[in-house]
Structures are given as structure tokens and as C-alpha cells.
C-alpha positions in Angstrom: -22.8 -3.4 15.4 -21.1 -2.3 18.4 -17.4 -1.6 19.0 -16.4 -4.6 20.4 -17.6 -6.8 17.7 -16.2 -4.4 15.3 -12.5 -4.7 17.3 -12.9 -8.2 17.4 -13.1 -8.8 13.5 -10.6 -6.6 13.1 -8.0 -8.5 15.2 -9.7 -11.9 13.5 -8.3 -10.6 10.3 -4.8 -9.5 11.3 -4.2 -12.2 13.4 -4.6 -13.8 9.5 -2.3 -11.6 8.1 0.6 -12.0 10.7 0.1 -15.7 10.5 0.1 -15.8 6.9 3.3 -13.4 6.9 5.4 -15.8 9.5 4.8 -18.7 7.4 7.3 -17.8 5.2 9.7 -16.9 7.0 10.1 -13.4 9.5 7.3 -11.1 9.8 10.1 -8.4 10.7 10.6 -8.8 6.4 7.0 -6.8 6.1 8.3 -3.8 8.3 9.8 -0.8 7.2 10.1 2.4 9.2 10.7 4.4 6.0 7.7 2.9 4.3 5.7 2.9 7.2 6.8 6.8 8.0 5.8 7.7 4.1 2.2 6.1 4.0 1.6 7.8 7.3 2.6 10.9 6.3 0.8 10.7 3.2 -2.8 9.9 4.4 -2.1 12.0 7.2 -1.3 15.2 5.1 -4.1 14.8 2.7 -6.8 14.5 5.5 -5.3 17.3 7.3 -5.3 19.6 3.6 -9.2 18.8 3.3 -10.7 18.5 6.2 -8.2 19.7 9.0 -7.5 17.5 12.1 -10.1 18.7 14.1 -12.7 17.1 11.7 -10.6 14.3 11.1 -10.2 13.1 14.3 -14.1 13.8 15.4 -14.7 11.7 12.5 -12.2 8.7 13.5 -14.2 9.1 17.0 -17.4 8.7 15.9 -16.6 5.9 13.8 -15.1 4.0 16.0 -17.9 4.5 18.9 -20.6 3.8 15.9 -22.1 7.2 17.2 -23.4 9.4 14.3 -23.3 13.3 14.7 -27.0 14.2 15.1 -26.3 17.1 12.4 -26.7 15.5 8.6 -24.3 17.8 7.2 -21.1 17.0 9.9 -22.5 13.8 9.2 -22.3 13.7 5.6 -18.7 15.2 6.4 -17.3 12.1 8.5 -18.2 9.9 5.6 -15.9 11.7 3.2 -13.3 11.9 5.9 -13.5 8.0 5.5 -14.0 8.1 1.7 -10.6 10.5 1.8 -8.7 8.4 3.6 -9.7 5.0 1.8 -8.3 7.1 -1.5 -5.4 8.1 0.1 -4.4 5.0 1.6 -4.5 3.6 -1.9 -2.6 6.8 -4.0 0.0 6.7 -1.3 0.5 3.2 -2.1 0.1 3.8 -6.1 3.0 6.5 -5.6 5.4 4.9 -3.2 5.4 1.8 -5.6 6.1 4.3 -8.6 9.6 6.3 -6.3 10.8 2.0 -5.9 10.2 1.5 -9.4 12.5 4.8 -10.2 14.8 3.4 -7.8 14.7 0.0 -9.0 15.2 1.6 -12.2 18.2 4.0 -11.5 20.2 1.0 -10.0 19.7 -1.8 -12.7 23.5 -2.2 -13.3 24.0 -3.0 -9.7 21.7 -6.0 -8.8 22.3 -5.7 -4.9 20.4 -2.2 -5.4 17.8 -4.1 -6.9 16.0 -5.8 -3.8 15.5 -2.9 -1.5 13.5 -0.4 -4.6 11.6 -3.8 -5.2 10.5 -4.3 -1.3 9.5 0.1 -1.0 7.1 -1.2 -3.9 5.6 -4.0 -3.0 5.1 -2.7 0.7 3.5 0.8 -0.3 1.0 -1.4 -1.9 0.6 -4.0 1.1 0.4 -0.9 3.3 -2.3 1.1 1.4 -4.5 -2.0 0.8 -4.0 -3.3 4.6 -5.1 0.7 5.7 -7.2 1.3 3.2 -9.1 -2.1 4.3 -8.5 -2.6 7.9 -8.8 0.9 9.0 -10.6 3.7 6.7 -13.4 0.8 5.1 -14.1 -0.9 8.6 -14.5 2.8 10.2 -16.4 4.2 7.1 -19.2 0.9 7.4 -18.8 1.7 11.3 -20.6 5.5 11.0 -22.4 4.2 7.7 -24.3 2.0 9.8 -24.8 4.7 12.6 -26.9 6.7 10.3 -28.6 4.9 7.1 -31.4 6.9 5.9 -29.6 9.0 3.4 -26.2 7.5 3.2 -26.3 6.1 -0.1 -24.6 8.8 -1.8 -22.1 8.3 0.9 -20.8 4.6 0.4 -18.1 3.8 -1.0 -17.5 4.4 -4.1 -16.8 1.6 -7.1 -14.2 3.6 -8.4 -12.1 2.0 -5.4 -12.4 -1.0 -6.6 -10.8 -0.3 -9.6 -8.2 1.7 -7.7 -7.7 -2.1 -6.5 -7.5 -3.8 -10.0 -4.5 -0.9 -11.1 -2.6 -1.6 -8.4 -2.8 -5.0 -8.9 -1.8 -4.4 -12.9 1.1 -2.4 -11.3 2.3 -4.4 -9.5 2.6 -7.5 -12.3 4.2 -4.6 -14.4 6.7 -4.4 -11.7 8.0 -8.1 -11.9 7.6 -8.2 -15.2 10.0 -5.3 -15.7 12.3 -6.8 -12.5 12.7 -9.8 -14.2 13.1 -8.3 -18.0 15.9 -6.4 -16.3 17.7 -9.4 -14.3 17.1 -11.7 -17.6 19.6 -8.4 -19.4 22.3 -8.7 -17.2 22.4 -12.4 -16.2 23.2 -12.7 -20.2 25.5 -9.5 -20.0 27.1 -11.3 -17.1 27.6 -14.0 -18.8 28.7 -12.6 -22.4 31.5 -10.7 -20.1 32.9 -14.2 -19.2 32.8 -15.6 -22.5 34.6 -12.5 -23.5 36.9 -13.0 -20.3 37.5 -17.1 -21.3 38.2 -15.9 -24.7 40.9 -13.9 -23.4 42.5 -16.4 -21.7 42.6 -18.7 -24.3 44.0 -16.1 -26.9 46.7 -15.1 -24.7 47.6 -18.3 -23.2 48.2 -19.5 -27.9 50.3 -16.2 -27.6 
């Protein structure tokens, strides 16, 4: 599979994604530097703690191009920079979605905090699986198909797939607990104003 054909599925599928994000509204809602700036930073530093950039980015190369290194072991090395970067993508996604839960969860008597911890969540996890799919998996099948004969060991592994299937859990902890915790003080909320009306009335016999 060359590179064009390889670019061109790419755009295919998030031409997709920005069409099914406008739909609903703004596609500018699915941005957020600070999100964006975290997940970066966070697949960026873990490739750069195991493998250094030099590797790294020889490996990005060669993936792209299709071209694998004619050494088996440098080889073998640009696959785990892919296999890396496919679990990163997804732990930095895991762990930004666990700092807007704490967020969520340090601002539950104020409901306008609420929102912003909710969307750091929900976009960590949009982010790592859009990376994770769209970048390090197309680039890892890229220089897995350069090079077959011996790669098994190399593809990626099934544990992702249930790196998927906790996120997803996650995630439908999140709203459950978002909508426990707006379910609280809706009736706190409205206790107060029985409280309030009760008030009134006892004053106003007075």
C-alpha cells in the first residue's frame, strides 16, 4: 500500500469525523488547546523516555513512506515505537479523563464548574482514541506491511482492545456519576425553596 492511498483513507475518515462533529452544532466545541497541549505532551514525553526522538521520528518516517529499515532489529524497534504510541495515546486519554473527573468532582456545589471538568474528560478520550486510531495504528499497519515475514510478534496487541472497552466503561461511569451528582442538587435546590416558601408564609402569619 503506498502513501498516497494510505493519506487518502486517512482524510476519507476525518472528513467523517468533522462532518459528523458539525452536525450538531460547531466543530470549534471539539477543540481545546489545553486538552490538545496535554495529550501532546503526554505521547510525546513517553516516546521520547523509551525510545528518544531520534528513533522516534526515523520510525514516524519509515512508516509513513512504507519503507522498512533493512536491519530486523531497528526494525523490530519502529514497531514498538508504534505499539508505544498507540498505548500512550490511550493512557493519556484514560488519565486526562480521571484530572476532569477530580475537577468535576471538586466543583459539584457549583454546577457552572461542572461543564468545563466534564468536556477535559470526554475530549482526552476523543483525543486518544482519534490518535491512537488515525495516527499510531494506520502508521504501525503502514511499516507492518513493509516488512511481514516475522512481524507477528509485532502486531498489535489485543490488550488494546480492551484498553478500548475501559475507556468506554469510564466513560459511562462518568455520566452516571454527572448525573447522580446534578439529580443531588436539583433536589437540594429545590428543598432550599421549600424551606425559603416556608419562610415566607411563617413570617407573613407573624
Amino acid at each position: 500500500m503506498n502513501t498516497k492511498t494510505r493519506l487518502t483513507g486517512m482524510g476519507i475518515i476525518v472528513g467523517m469525523i468533522l462532518w459528523a462533529m458539525s452536525s450538531g452544532g460547531s466543530v470549534g466545541y471539539f477543540f481545546d488547546l489545553p486538552t490538545s497541549i496535554f495529550m501532546g505532551g503526554f505521547i510525546i514525553g513517553g516516546l521520547w523516555a523509551c525510545f528518544g526522538p531520534g528513533i522516534a521520528v526515523q520510525a514516524i518516517r519509515n512508516s509513513i513512506t512504507g519503507r522498512a529499515d533493512s536491519d530486523p532489529k531497528v526494525h523490530a524497534t519502529h514497531l514498538d515505537v508504534m505499539t508505544r504510541g498507540y498505548q500512550f495515546a490511550w493512557g493519556g486519554g484514560i488519565v486526562g479523563m480521571l484530572i476532569g473527573l477530580v475537577l468535576m468532582l471538586q466543583n459539584m456545589d457549583d454546577p457552572s464548574k461542572i461543564g468545563p471538568g466534564m468536556a477535559v474528560s470526554l475530549l482526552c478520550i476523543l483525543y486518544g482514541a482519534m490518535i491512537e486510531e488515525l495516527i499510531f495504528n494506520v502508521l504501525h499497519q503502514g511499516l507492518f506491511n513493509g516488512r511481514n515475514e516475522g512481524d507477528e510478534e509485532h502486531a498489535t496487541p489485543r490488550s488494546m482492545i480492551g484498553l478500548g472497552f475501559t475507556s468506554v466503561i469510564m466513560a459511562l461511569l462518568l455520566f452516571f456519576i454527572v448525573l447522580t451528582a446534578l439529580s443531588e442538587i436539583k433536589k437540594e435546590n429545590q428543598y432550599q425553596r421549600w424551606v425559603d416558601t416556608q419562610n415566607i408564609h411563617t413570617d407573613g402569619g407573624s
